[in-house]
Z-matrix of the N, CA and C atoms (Angstrom, degrees):
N
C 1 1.446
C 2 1.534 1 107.95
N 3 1.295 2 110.45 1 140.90
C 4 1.650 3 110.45 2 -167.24
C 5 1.680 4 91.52 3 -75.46
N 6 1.790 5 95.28 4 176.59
C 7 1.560 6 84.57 5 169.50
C 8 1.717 7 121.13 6 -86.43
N 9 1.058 8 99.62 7 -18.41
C 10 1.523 9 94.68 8 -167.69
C 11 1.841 10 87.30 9 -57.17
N 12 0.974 11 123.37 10 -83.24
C 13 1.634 12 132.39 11 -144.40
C 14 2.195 13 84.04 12 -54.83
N 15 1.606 14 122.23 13 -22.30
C 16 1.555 15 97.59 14 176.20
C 17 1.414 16 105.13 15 -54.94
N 18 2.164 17 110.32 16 -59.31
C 19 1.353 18 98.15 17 -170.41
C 20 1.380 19 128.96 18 -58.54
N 21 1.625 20 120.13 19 -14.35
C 22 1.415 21 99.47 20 -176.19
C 23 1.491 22 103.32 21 -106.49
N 24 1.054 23 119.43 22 27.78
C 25 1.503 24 115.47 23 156.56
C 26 1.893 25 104.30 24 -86.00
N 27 1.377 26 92.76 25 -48.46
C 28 1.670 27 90.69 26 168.94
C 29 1.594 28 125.52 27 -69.63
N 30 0.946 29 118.12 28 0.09
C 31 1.096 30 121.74 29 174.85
C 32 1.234 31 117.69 30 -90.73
N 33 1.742 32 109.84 31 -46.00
C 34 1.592 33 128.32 32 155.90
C 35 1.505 34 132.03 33 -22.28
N 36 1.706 35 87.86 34 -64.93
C 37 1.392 36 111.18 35 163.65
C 38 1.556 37 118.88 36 -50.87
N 39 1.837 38 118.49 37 -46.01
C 40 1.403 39 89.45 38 -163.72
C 41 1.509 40 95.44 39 -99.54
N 42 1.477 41 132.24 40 4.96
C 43 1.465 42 114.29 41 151.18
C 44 1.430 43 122.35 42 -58.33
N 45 1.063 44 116.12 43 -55.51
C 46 1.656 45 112.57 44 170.40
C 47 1.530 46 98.39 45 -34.67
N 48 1.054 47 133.07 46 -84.29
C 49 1.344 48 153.71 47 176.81
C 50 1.349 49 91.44 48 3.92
N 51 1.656 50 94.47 49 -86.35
C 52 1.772 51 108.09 50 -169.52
C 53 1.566 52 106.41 51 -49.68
N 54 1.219 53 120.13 52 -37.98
C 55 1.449 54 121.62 53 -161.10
C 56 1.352 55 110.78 54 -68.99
N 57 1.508 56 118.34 55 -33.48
C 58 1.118 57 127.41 56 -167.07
C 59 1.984 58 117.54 57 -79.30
N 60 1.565 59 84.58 58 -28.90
C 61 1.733 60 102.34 59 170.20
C 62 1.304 61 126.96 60 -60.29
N 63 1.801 62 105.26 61 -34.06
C 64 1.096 63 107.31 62 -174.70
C 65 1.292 64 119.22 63 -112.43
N 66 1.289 65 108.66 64 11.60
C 67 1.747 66 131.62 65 145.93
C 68 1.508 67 128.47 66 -92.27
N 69 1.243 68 90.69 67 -3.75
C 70 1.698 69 84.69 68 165.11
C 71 1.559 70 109.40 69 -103.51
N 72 1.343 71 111.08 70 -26.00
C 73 1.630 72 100.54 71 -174.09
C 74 2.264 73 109.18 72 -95.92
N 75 1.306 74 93.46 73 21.60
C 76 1.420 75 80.63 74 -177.93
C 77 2.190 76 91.31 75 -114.94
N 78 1.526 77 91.57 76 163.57
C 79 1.673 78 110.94 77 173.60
C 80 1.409 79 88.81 78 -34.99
N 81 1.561 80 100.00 79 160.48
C 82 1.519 81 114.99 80 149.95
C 83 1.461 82 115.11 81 -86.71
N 84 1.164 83 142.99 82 -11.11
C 85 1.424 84 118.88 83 163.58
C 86 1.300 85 112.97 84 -81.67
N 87 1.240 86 122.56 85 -32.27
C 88 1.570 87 138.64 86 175.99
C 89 1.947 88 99.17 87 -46.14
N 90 1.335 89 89.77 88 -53.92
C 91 1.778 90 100.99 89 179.80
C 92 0.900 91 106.60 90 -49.95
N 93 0.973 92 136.35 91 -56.54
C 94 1.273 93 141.53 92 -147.28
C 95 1.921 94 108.68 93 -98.43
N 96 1.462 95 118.29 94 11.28
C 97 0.841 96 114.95 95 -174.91
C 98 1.659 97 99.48 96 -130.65
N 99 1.100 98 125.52 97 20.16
C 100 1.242 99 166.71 98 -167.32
C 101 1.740 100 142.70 99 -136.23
N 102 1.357 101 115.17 100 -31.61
C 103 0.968 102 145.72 101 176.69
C 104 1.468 103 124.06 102 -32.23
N 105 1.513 104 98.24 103 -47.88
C 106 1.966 105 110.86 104 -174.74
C 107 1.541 106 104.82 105 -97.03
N 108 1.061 107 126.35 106 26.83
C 109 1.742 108 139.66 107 -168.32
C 110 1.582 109 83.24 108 -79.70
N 111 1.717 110 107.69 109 135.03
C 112 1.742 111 92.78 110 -178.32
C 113 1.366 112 115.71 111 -104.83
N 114 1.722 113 103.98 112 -9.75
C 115 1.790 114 104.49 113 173.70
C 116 1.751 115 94.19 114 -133.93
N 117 1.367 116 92.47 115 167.96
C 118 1.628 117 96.97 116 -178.34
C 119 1.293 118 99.90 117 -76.98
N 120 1.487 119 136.96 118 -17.02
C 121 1.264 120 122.94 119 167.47
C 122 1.679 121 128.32 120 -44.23
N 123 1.659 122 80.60 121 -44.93
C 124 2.296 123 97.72 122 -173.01
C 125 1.581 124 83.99 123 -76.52
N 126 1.200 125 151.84 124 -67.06
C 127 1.265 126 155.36 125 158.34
C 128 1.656 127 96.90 126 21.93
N 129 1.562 128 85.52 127 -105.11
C 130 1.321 129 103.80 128 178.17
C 131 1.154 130 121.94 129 -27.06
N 132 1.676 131 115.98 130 -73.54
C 133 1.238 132 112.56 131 168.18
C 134 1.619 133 142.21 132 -18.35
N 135 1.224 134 96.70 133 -62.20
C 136 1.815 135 113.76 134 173.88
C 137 1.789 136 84.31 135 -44.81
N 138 1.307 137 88.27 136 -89.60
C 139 1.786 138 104.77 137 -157.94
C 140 1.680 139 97.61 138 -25.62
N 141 1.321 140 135.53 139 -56.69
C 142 1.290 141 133.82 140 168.14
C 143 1.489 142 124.81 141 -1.41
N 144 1.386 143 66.75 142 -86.20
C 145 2.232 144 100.57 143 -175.99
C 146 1.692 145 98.63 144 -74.09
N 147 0.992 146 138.83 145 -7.14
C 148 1.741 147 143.27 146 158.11
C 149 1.331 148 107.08 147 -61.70
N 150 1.784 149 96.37 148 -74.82
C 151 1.295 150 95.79 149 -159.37
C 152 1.780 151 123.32 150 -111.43
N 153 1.540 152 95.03 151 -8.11
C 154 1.373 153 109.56 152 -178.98
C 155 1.356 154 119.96 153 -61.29
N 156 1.126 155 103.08 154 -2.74
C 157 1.899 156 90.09 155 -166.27
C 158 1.779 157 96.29 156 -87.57
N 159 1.572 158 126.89 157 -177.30
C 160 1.501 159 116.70 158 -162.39
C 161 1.503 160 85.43 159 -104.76
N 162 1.264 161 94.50 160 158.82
C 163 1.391 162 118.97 161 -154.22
C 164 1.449 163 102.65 162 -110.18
N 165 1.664 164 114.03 163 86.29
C 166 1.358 165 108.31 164 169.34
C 167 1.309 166 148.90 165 -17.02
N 168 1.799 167 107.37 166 -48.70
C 169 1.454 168 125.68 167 172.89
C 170 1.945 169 100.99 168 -74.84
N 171 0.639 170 130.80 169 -3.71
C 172 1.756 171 131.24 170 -177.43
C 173 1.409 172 97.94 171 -100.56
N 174 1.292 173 119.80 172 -72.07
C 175 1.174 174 123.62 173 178.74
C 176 1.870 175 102.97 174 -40.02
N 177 1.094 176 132.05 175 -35.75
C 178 1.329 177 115.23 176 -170.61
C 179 0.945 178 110.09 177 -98.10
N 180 1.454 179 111.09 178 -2.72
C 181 2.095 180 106.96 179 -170.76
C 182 1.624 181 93.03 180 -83.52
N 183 1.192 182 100.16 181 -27.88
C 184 2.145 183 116.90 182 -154.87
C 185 1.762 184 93.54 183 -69.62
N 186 1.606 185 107.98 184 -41.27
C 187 1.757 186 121.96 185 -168.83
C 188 1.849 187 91.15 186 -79.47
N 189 1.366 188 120.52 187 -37.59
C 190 1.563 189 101.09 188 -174.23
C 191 1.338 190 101.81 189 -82.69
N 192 1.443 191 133.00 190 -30.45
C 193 2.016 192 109.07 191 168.23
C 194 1.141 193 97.49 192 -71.85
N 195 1.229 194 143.45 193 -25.90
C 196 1.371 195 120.29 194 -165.88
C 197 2.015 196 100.76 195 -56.91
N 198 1.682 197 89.56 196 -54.52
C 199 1.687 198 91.42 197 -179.56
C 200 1.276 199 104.02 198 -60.27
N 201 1.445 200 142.52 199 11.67
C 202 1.769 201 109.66 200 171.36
C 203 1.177 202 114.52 201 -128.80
N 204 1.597 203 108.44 202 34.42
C 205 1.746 204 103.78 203 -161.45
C 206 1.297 205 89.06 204 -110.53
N 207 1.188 206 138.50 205 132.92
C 208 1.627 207 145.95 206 165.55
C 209 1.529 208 93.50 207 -146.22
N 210 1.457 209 111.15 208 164.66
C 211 1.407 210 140.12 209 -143.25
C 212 1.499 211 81.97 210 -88.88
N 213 1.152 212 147.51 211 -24.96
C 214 1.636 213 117.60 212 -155.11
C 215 1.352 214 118.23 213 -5.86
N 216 1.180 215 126.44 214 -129.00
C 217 1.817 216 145.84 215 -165.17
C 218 1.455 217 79.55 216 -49.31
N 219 1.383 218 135.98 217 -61.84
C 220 1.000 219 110.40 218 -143.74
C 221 1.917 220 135.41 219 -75.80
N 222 1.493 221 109.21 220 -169.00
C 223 1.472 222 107.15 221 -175.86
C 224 1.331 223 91.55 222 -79.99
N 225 1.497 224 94.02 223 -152.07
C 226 1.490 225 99.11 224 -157.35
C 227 1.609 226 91.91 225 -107.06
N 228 1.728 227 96.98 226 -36.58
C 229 1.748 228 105.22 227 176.74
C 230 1.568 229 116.49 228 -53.57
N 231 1.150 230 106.01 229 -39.15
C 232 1.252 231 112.57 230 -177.48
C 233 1.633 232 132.58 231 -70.50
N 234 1.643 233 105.89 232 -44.16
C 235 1.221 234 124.87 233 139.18
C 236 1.258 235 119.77 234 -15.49
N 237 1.368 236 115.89 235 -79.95
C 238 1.133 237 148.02 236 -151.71
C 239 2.126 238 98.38 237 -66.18
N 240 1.276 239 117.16 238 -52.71
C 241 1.094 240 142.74 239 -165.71
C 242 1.747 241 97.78 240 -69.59
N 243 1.168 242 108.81 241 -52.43
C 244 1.624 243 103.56 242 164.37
C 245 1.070 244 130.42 243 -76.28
N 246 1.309 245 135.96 244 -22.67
C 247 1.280 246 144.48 245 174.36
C 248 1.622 247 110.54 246 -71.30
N 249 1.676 248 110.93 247 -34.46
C 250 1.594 249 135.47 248 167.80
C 251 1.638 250 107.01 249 -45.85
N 252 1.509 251 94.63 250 -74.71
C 253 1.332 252 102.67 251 171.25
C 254 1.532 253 126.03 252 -31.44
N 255 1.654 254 105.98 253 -61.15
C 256 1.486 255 77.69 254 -171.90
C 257 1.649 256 111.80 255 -91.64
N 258 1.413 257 111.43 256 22.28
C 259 1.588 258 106.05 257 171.18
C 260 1.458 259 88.93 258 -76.67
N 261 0.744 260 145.04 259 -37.01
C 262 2.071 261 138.36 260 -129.84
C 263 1.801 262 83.26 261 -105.96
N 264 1.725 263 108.20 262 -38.49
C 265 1.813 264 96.35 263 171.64
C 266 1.317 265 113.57 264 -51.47
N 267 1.280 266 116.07 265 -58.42
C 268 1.876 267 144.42 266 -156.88
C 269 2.144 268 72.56 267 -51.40
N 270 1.507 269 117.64 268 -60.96
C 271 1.327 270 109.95 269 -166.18
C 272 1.310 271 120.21 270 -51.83
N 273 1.435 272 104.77 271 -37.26
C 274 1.482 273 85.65 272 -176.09
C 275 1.253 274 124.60 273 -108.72
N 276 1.409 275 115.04 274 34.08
C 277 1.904 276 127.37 275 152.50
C 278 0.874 277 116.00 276 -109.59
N 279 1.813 278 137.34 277 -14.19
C 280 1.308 279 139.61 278 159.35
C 281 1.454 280 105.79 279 -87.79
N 282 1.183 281 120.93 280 96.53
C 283 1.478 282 95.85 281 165.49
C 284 1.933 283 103.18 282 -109.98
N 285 1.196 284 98.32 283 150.44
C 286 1.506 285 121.06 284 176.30
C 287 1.745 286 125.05 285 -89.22
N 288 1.543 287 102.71 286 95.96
C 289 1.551 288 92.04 287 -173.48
C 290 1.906 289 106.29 288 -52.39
N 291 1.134 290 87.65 289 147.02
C 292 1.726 291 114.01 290 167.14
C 293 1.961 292 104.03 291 -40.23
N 294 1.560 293 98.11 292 123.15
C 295 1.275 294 113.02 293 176.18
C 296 1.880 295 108.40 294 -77.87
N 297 1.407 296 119.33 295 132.59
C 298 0.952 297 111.03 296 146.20
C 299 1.689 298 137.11 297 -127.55
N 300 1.439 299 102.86 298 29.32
C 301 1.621 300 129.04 299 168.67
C 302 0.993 301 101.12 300 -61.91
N 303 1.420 302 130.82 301 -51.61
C 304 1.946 303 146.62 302 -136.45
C 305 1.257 304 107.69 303 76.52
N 306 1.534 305 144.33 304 4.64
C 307 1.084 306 139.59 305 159.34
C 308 1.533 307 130.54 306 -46.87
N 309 1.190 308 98.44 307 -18.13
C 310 1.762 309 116.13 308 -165.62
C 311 1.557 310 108.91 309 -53.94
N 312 1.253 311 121.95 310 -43.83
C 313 1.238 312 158.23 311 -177.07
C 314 1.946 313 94.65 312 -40.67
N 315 1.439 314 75.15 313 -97.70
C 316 1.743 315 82.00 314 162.52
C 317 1.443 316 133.37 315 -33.41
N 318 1.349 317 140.43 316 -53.84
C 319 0.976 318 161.05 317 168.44
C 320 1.614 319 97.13 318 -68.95
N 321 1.220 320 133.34 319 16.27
C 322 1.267 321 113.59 320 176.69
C 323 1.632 322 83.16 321 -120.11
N 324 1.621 323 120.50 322 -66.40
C 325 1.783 324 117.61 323 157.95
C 326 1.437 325 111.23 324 4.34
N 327 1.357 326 100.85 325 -76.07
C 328 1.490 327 110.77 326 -172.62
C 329 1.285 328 130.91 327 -49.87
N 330 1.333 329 110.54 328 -17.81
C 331 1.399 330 125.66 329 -155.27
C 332 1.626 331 97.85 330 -111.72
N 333 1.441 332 110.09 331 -20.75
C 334 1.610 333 117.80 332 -165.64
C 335 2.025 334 82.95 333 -108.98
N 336 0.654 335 138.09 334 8.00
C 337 1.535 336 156.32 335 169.22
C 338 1.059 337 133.93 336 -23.12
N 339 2.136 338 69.18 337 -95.44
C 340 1.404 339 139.95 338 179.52
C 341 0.912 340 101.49 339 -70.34
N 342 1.846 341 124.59 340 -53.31
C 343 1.410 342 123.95 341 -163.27
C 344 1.781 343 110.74 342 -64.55
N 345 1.360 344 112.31 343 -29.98
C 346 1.323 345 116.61 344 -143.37
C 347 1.467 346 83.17 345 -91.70
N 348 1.470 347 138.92 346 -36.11
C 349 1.225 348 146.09 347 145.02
C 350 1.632 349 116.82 348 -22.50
N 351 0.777 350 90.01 349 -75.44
C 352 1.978 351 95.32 350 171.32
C 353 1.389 352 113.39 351 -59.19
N 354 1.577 353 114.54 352 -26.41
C 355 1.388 354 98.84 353 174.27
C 356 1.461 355 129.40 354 -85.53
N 357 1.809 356 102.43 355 -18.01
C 358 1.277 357 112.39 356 -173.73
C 359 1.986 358 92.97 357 -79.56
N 360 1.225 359 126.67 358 -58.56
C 361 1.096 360 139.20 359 -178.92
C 362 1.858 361 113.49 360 -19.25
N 363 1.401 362 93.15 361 -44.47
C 364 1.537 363 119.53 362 -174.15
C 365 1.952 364 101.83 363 -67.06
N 366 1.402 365 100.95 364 -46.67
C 367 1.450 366 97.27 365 178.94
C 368 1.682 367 123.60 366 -40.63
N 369 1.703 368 103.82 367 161.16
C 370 1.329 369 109.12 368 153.66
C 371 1.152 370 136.25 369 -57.60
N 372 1.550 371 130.22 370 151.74
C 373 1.762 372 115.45 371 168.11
C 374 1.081 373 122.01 372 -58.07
N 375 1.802 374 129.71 373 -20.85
C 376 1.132 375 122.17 374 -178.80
C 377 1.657 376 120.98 375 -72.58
N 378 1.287 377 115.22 376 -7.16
C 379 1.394 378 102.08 377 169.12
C 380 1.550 379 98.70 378 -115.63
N 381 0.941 380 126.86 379 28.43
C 382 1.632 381 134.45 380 150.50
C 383 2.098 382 104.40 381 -12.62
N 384 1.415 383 93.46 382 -62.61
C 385 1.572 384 110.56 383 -164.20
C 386 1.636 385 95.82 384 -58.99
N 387 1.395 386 119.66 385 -61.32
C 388 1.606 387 133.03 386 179.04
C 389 1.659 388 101.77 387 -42.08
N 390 1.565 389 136.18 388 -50.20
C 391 0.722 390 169.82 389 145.74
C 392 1.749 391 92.11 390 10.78
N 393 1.337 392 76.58 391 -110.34
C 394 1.902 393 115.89 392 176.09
C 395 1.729 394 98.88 393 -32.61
N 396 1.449 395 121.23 394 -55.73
C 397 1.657 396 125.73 395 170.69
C 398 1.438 397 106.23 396 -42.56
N 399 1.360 398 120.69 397 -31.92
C 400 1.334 399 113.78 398 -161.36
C 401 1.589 400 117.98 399 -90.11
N 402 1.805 401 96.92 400 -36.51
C 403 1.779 402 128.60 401 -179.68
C 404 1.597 403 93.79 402 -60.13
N 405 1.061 404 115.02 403 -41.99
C 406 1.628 405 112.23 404 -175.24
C 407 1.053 406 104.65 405 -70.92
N 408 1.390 407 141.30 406 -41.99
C 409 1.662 408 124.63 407 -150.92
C 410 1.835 409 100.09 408 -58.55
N 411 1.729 410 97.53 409 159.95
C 412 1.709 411 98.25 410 177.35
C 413 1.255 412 93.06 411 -144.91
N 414 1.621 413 108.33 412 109.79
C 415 1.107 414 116.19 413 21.80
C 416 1.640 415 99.84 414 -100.27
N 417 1.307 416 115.65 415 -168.39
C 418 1.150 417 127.22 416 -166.57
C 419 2.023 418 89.03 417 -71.59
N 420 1.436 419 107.12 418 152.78
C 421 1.658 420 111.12 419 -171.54
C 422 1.907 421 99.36 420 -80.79
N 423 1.270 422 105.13 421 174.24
C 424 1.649 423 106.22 422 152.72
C 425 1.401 424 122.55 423 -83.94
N 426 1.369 425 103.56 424 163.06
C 427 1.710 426 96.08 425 -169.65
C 428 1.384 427 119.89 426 -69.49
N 429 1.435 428 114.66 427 -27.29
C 430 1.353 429 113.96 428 150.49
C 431 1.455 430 150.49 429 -52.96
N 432 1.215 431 116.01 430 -25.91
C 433 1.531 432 148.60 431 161.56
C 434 1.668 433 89.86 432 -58.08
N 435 1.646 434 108.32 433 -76.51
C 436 1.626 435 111.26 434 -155.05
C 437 1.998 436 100.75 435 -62.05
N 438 0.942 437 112.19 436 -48.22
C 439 1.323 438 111.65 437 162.60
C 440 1.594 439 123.52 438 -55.78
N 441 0.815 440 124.24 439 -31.72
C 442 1.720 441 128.53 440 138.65
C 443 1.550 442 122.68 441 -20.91
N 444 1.736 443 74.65 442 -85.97
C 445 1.788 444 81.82 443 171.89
C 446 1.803 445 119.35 444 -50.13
N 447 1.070 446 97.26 445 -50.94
C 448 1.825 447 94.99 446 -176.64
C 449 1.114 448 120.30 447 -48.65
N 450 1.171 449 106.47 448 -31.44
C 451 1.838 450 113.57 449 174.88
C 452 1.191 451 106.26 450 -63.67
C-alpha cells in the first residue's frame, strides 16, 4: 500500500475516532442535527458557530448568584469557594480577545478590584473592622492576599 492512501486510512480512522466522541456526548436532537458532518473539523465547526458564541441568559443567571451569595452560616473558605466558582464560570462564557494596546494589564486590576469588592461586600458584619483594614490598603490587595488575611 503506497503511503499516501496508509496515512489517510489513518487519518480516516482517527476522524471517525474524533467524530464519534463528539457524538456521543452531545443531545440527541443536537445529534441528529449534526450527523452528516464529514470530518470532525466541519463537526466542530458547525457546533462552534451554533453554540459557541456566550450565552446571554448564562451570563445573567452567573451575575444574579453572583448578587446573592453572602457568607451567612458559612466559613469564610467556603464562601469564598462559591463565589470562586462562579467567577471562573462568568470566565469561561466571557472570554476576552487578547489585548494588543498593553492595556490588558490594567483592565485585568480592575476586574480583580471589582471582584475583591464583591467579595468583601458578601462578608459578615463581624469582620466589618478586617474589612475597612483591607478598603484602605493602596493599592487595593489581591483577592488572595485579602483572603489570606481573613483567615
Amino acid at each position: 500500500m503506497p503511503a499516501n492512501q496508509l496515512y489517510l486510512a489513518y487519518w480516516q480512522r482517527c476522524n471517525d475516532m474524533v467524530i464519534s466522541w463528539i457524538l456521543n456526548i452531545l443531545n440527541h436532537d443536537i445529534r441528529d442535527s449534526v450527523l452528516c458532518a464529514e470530518t470532525a473539523q466541519i463537526l466542530w465547526n458547525e457546533l462552534n458557530s451554533r453554540y459557541g458564541q456566550a450565552n446571554g441568559a448564562r451570563v445573567y443567571q452567573i451575575q444574579k448568584n453572583l448578587c446573592q451569595i453572602y457568607q451567612g452560616s458559612s466559613d469564610i473558605a467556603n464562601y469564598f469557594a462559591k463565589i470562586k466558582s462562579n467567577w471562573d464560570e462568568l470566565n469561561d462564557v466571557n472570554t476576552i480577545p487578547p489585548c494588543t494596546c498593553g492595556a490588558a494589564h490594567a483592565f485585568a486590576k480592575r476586574e480583580e478590584d471589582q471582584r475583591l469588592i464583591q467579595f468583601l461586600v458578601g462578608l459578615n458584619p463581624s469582620y466589618d473592622m478586617i474589612r475597612s483594614n483591607i478598603l484602605m490598603m493602596q493599592p487595593l490587595p489581591s483577592i488572595d492576599h485579602a483572603y489570606g488575611i481573613l483567615m
